[in-house]
C-alpha positions in Angstrom: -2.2 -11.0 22.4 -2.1 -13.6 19.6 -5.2 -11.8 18.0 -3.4 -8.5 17.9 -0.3 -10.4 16.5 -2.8 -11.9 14.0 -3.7 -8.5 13.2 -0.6 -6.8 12.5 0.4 -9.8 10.5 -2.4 -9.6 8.3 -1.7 -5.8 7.9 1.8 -5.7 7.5 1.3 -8.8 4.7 -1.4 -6.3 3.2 0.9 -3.1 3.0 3.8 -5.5 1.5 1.4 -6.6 -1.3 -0.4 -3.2 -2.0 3.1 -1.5 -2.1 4.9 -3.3 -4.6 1.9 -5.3 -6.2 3.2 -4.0 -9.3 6.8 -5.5 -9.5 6.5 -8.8 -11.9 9.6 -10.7 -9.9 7.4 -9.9 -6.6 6.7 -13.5 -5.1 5.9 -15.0 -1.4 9.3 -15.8 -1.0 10.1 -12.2 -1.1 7.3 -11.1 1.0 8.1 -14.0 3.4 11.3 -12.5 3.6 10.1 -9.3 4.1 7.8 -10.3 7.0 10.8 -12.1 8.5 9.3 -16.1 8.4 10.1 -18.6 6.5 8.3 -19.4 3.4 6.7 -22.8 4.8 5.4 -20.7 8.2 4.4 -17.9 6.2 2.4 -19.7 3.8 1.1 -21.8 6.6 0.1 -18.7 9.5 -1.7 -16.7 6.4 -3.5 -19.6 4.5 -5.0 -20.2 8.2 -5.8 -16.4 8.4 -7.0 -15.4 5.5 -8.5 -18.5 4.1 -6.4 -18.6 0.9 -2.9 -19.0 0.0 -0.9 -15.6 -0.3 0.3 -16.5 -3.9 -3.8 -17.2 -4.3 -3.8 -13.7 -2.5 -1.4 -11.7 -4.3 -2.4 -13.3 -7.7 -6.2 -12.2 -6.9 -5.6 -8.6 -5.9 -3.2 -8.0 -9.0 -6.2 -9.2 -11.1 -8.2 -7.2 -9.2 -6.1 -4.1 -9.8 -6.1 -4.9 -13.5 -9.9 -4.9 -13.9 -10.2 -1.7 -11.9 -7.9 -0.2 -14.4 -9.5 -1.8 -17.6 -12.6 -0.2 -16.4 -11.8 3.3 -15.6 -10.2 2.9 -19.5 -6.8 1.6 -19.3 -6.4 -0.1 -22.3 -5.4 -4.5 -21.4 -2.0 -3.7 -23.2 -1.4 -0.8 -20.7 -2.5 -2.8 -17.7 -0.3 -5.7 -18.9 2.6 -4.4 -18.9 
């Protein structure tokens, strides 16, 4: 039962992140809020889960985003704003 927990967790945290990845003020506060934890046990429950910090997290998949982008021709002013 705490696997499955685990899971839908990890998935909510995910959908949170890949829905408003783009908003600037977005930070874990807000997504801790979101997920209904407080920012210490968030940060704690996914650093154990996913091996990195969610600000690590959520910093890595907007760079990822942004080099997708760069490559299919967005231009780095485009993606930086």
């Amino acid at each position: 039962m705490d696997n499955l927990k685990n899971i839908l967790n990890i998935q909510k945290f995910i959908y949170l992140i890949e829905s408003q990845y783009t908003r600037p003020e977005l930070n874990v506060i807000d997504v801790a809020k979101q997920m209904f934890m407080s920012e210490r046990q968030f940060r704690r429950k996914l650093t154990a889960l996913l091996g990195e910090t969610p600000a690590d997290y959520l910093r890595n998949y907007r760079l990822e985003k942004a080099a997708e982008r760069i490559k299919n021709g967005a231009s780095i002013n485009e993606v930086a704003f």
